[in-house]
Structure formats: C-alpha cells, structure tokens
SERO-4910 file (N, C-alpha, C, O; in steps of 0.05 Angstrom, whole numbers):
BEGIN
 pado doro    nc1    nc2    nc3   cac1   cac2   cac3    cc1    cc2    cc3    oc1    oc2    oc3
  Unk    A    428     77    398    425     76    369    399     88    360    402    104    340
  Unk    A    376     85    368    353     92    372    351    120    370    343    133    351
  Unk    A    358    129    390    365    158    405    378    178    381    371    199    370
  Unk    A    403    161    378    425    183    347    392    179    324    376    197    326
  Unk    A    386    155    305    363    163    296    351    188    293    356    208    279
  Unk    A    331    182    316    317    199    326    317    233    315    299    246    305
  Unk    A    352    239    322    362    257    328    368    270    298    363    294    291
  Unk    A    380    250    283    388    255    256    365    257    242    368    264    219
  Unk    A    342    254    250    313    254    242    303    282    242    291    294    224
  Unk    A    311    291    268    294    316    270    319    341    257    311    364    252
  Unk    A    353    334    250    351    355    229    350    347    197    365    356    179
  Unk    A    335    333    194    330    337    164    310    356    162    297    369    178
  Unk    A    309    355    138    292    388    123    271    369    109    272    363     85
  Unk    A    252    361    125    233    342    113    213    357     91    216    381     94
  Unk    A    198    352     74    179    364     53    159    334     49    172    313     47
  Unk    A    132    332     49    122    316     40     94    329     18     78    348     19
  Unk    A    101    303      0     83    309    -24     60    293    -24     67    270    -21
  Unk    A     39    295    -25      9    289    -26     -2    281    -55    -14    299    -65
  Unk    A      0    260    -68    -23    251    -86    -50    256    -76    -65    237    -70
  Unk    A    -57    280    -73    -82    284    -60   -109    267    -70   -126    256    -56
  Unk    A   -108    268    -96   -138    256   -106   -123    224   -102   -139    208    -92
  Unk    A   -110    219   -105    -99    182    -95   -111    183    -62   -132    174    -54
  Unk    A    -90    196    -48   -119    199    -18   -144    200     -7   -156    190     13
  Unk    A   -149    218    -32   -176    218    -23   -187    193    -33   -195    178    -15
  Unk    A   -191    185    -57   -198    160    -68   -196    135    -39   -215    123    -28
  Unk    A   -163    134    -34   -163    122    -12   -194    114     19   -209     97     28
  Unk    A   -188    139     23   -200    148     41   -233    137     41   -243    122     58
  Unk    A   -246    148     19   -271    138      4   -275    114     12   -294    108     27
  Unk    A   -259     99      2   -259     62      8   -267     60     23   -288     48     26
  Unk    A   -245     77     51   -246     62     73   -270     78     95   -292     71    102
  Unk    A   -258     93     98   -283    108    111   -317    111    106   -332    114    125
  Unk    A   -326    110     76   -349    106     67   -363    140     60   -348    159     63
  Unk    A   -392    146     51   -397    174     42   -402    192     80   -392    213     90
  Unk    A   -413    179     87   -418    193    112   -392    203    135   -394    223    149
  Unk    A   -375    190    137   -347    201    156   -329    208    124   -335    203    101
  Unk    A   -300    225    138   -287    234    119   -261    234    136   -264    234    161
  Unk    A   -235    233    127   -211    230    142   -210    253    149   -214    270    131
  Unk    A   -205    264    174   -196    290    176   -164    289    174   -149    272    185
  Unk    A   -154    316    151   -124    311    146   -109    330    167    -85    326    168
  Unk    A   -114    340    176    -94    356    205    -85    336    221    -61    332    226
  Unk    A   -115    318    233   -106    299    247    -85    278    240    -72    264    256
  Unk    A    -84    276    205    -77    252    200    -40    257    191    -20    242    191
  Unk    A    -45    288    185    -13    296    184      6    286    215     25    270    217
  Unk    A     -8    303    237      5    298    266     14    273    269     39    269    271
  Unk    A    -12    243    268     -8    224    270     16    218    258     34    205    269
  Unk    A     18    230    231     42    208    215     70    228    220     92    219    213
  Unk    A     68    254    232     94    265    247    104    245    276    126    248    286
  Unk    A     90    233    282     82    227    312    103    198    313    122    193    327
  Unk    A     90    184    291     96    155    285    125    157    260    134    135    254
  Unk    A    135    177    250    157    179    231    176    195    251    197    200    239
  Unk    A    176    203    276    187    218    294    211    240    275    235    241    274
  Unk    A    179    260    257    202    280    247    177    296    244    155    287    249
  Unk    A    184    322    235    160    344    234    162    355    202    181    367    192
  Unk    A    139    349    190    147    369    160    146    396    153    126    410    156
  Unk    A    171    406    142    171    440    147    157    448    120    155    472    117
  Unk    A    147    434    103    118    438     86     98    422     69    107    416     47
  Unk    A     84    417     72     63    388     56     49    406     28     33    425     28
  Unk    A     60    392      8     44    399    -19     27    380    -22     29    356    -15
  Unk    A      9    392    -33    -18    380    -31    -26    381    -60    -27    404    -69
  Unk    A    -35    355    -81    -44    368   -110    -68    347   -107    -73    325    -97
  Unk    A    -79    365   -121   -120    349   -126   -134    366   -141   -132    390   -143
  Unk    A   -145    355   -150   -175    368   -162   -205    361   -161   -211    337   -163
  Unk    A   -224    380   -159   -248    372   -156   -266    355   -172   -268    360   -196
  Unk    A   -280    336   -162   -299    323   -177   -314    343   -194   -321    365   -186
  Unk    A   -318    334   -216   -339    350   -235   -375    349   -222   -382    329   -209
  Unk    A   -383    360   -225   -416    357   -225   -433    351   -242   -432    363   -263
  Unk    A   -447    338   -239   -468    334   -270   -484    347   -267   -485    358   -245
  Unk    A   -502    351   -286   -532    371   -294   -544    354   -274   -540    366   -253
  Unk    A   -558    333   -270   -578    312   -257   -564    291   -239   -565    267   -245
  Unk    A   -549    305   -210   -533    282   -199   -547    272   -187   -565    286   -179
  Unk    A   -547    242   -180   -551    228   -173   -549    225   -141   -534    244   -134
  Unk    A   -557    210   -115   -562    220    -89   -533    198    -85   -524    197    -62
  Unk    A   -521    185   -103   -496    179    -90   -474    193   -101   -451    190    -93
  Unk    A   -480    208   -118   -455    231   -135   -456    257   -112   -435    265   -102
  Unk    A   -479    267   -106   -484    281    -92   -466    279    -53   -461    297    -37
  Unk    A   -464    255    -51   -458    244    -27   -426    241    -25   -410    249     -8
  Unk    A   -424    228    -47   -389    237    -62   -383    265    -57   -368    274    -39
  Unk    A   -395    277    -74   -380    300    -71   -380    321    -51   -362    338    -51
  Unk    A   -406    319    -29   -403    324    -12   -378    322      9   -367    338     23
  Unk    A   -375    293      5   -349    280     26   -323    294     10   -301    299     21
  Unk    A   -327    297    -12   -301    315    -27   -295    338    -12   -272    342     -2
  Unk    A   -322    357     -8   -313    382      1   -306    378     14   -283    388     16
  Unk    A   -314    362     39   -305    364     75   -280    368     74   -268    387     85
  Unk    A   -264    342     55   -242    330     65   -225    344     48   -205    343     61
  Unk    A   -221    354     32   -205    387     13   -214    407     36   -194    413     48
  Unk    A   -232    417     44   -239    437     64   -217    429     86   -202    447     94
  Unk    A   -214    404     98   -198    404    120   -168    404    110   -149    411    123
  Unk    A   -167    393     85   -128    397     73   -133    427     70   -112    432     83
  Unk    A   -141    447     66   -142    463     60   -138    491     88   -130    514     86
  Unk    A   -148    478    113   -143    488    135   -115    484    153   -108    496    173
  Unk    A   -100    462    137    -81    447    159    -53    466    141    -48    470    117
  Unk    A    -40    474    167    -22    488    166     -4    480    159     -1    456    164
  Unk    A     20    493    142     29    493    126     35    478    101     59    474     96
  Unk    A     15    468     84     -5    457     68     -9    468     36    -31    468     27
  Unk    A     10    475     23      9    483     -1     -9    469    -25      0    451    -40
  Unk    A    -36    480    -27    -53    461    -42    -48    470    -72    -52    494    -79
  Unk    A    -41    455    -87    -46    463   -114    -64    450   -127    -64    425   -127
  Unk    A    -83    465   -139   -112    444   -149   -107    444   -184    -96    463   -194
  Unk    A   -116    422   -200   -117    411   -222   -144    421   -230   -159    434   -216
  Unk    A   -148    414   -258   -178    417   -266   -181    388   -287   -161    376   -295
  Unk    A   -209    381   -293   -217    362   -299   -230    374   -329   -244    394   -332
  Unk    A   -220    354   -351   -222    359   -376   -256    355   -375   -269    337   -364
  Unk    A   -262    374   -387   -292    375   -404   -299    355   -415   -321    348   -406
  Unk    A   -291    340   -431   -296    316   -447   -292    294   -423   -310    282   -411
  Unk    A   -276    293   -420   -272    261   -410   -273    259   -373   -275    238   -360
  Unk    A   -272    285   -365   -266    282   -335   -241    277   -323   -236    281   -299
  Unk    A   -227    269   -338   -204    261   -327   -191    284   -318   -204    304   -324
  Unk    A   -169    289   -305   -155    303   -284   -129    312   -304   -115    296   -317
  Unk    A   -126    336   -302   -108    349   -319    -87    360   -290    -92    364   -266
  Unk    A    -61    362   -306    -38    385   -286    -32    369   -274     -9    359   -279
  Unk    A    -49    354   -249    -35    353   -222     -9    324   -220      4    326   -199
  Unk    A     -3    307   -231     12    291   -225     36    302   -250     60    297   -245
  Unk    A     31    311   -268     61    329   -278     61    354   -260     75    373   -267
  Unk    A     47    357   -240     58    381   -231     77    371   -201     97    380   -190
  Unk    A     61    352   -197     73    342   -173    100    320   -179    115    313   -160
  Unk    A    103    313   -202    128    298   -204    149    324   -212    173    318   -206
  Unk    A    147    352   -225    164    376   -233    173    378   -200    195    373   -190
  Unk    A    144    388   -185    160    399   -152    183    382   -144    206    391   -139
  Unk    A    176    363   -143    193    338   -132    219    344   -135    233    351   -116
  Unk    A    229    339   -164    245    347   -185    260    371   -180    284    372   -177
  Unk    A    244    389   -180    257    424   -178    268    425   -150    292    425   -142
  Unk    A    251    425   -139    266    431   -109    283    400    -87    286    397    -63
  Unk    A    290    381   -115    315    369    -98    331    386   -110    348    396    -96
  Unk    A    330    392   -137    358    403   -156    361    430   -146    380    442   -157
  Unk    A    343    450   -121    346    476   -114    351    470    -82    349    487    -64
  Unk    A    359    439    -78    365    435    -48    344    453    -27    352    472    -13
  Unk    A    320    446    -27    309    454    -11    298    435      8    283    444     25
  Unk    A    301    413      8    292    389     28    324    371     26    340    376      8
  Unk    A    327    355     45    338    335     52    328    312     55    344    297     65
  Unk    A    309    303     50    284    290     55    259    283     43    244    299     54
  Unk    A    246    270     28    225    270     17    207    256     21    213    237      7
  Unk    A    175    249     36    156    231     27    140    232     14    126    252     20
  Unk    A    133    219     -6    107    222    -21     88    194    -10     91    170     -9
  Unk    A     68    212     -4     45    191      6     19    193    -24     -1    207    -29
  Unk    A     38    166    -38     13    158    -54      9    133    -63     17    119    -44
  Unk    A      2    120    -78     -7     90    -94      3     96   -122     -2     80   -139
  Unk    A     14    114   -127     15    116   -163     48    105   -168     68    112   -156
  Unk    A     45     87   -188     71     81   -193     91    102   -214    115     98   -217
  Unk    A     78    121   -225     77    142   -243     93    156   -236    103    166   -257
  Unk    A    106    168   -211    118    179   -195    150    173   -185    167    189   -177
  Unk    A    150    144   -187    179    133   -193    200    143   -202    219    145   -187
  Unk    A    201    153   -231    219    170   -243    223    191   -226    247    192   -219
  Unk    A    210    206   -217    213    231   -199    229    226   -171    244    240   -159
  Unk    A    220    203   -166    238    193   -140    263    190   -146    279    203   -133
  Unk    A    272    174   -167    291    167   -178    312    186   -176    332    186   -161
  Unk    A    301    205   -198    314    230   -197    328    250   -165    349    264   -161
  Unk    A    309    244   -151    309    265   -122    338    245   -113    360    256   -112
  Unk    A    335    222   -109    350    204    -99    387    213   -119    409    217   -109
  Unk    A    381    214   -138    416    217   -149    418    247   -149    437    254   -164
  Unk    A    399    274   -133    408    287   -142    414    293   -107    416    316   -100
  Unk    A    417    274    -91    431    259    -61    403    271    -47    408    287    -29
  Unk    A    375    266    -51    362    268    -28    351    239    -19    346    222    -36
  Unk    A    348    234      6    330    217     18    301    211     11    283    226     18
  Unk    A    300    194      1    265    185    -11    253    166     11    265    147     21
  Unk    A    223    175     16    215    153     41    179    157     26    168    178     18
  Unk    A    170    133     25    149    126     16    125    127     33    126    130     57
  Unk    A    100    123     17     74    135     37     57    120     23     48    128      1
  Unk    A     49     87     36     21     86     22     -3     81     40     -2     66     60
  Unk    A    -25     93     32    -48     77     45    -55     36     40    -54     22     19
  Unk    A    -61     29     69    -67      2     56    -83    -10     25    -80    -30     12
  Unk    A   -101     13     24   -120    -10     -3   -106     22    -25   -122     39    -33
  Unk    A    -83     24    -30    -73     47    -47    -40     41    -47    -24     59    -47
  Unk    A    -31      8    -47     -3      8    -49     13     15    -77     -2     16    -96
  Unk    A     32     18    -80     55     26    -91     81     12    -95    105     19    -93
  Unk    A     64    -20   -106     84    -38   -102    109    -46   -103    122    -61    -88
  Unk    A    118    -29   -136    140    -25   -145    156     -6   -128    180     -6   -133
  Unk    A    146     12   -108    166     22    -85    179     12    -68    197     25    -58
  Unk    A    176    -11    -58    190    -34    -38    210    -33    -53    229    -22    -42
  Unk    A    215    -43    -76    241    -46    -91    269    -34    -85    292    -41    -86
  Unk    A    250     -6    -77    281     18    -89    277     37    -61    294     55    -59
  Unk    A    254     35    -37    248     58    -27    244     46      2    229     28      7
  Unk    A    257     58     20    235     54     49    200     60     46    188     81     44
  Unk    A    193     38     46    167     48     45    147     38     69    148     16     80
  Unk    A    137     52     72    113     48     89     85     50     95     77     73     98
  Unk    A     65     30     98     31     30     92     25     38    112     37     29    131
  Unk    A      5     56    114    -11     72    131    -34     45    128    -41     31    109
  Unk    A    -45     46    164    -71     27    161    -84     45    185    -75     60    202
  Unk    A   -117     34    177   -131     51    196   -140     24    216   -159     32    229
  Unk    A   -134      2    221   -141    -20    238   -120    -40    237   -105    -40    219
  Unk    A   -119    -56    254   -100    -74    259   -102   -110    246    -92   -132    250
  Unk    A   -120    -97    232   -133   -122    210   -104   -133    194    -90   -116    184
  Unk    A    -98   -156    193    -88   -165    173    -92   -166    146   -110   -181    139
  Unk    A    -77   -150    124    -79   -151    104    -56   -165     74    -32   -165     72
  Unk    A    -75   -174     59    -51   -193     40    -29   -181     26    -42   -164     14
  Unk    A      0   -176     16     12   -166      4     18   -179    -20     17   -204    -21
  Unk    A     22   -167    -37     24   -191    -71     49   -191    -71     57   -202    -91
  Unk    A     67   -183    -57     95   -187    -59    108   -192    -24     98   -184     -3
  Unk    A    126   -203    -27    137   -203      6    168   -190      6    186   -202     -4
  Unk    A    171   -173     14    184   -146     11    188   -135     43    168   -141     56
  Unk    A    199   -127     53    203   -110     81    193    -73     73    202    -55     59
  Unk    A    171    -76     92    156    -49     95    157    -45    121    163    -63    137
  Unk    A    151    -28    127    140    -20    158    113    -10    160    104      5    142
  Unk    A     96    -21    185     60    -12    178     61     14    201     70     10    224
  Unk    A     55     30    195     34     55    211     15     48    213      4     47    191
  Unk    A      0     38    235    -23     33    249    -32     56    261    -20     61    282
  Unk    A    -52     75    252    -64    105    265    -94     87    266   -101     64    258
  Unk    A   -110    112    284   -142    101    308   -152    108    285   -144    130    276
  Unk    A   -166     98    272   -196    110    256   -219    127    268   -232    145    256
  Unk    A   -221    117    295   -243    128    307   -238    158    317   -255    174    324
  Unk    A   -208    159    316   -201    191    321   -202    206    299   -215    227    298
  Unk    A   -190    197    280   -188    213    251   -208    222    229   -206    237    210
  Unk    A   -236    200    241   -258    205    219   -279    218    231   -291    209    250
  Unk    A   -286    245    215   -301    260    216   -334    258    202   -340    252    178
  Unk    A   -351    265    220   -387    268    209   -379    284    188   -362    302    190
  Unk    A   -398    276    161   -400    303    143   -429    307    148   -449    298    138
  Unk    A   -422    327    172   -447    351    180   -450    376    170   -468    390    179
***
C-alpha cells in the first residue's frame, strides 16, 4: 500500500509555491541574525520527506527597504535577507518573482495577488496535478479552493511558528519543524510534522 503511494506520488506533476517573505520571516525567528536557512538544502529535505520531486518552485518576495540611518540591527536584518534570497535565487528550478515595497508605508505590494493569480491560472491551464504552498497566510485559501474544484490536489506547507490554521480544515497539511521540541497547537486537527536537522540547513552569514 505504501509502495502504490509512493508510486502514484512520483507521477504527479508537482509545482510548489513559496510565500517567500512568510519564510523568510519564518526563518528569522528561528534561526536568529547570524545563521540563515539555506533554501537548496531545505527544498531536497522536503522532496526527501514528501517522497516526490518538484518539476518547479515559485518563489514570491520582496526586499526589505533601507533607511537613510540604519540601525546595527536593521543592518543585520537585512544582511540575513540577502544571504537567504541569494540562496532561493541559486536553487534550481526556482522561479523568483520579486514584489516592491510602497514608499509610504513599506508595506509589500504584487506579491501575494501575484502568487494567489499563479495558483489560479495554471490549475485552469492544467499544468500541475499537484500543488503545495508552503506558507502561514490564511489569504491564500480562496486560491486553494479554487485549484481544488478546478480537480487539482492541494497539499499544505507550514513552518512551525508560521501556521495556517484554517488549512487543517480543508487541506492535507503539514508543519515543517527544525527540532523535535514539542510544540502547542490552538486547535487539535490531524497534521503530519516534517522534522528536518537545523544544524545541516543553517548557514554563517559570512
């Protein structure tokens, strides 16, 4: 039974979508300014542990703004920004689409209407069989929704301190953890945990 799985696994036409700035945010928490997740490593791992291979990862984010007079922990931030966009940015087959940040307010323009349209367009142009989105945003729902009646497979992605609670509901979902720490859930729901090494995945920002 295991085995058929398996099997029916590796021909789907997997695609996974990236809340990138939800990740990285993620990431920040846990890792701290000095290490940074490396994402090559962290794609493999979660091919490894979902026993399927993605035939392309969209990636949407945008850069921190800079101030005139940053500060030595803005500075440290955004440092750890570049690394870790520098390494999504090297990992193969990796479609980054970057956002920009409004002048006034900072806030993050494009990227989560751009990433709920992809979603959208290419179930209705049948180009996946398959979908994960690895994020925390509940914003994104509708777009699942949609992928799901237009007959694709939806499978969920959250980091531990970046859940997506309202996805248990409707979605296979599953929390990525970087330790084997017990953590509290505000709902009791059936998930499955990805337990990946921290000590492999986090990189010096040298």
């Amino acid at each position: 039974m295991i085995l058929e799985k398996i099997i029916k696994m590796k021909k789907d036409k997997a695609y996974l979508f990236i809340d990138g700035t939800n990740l990285y945010a993620a990431q920040y928490e846990l890792f701290g300014p000095d290490k940074y997740l490396d994402f090559s490593k962290l794609i493999l791992e979660l091919e490894k542990n979902l026993k399927i291979k993605f035939k392309k990862i969209y990636f949407y984010a945008s850069y921190s703004p800079k101030s005139q007079k940053p500060t030595k922990k803005e500075k440290e931030y955004l440092k750890n920004e570049a690394f870790f966009y520098r390494s999504v940015r090297k990992t193969p087959r990796v479609i980054f689409f970057k956002g920009y940040r409004s002048k006034t307010s900072g806030k993050e323009k494009e990227v989560d209407i751009k990433l709920a349209v992809d979603i959208v367009e290419k179930a209705s142009q049948g180009e996946f069989t398959i979908l994960f989105l690895l994020s925390g945003d509940a914003d994104f729902m509708e777009a699942l929704f949609a992928a799901r009646r237009l007959g694709r497979k939806v499978r969920v992605l959250c980091v531990e301190n970046k859940i997506m609670y309202k996805a248990f509901y409707f979605f296979k979902t599953y929390v990525v953890s970087f330790s084997r720490k017990k953590f509290k859930m505000k709902m009791r729901k059936p998930f499955k945990r990805i337990i990946l090494p921290s000590n492999s995945l986090g990189e010096d920002c040298i």
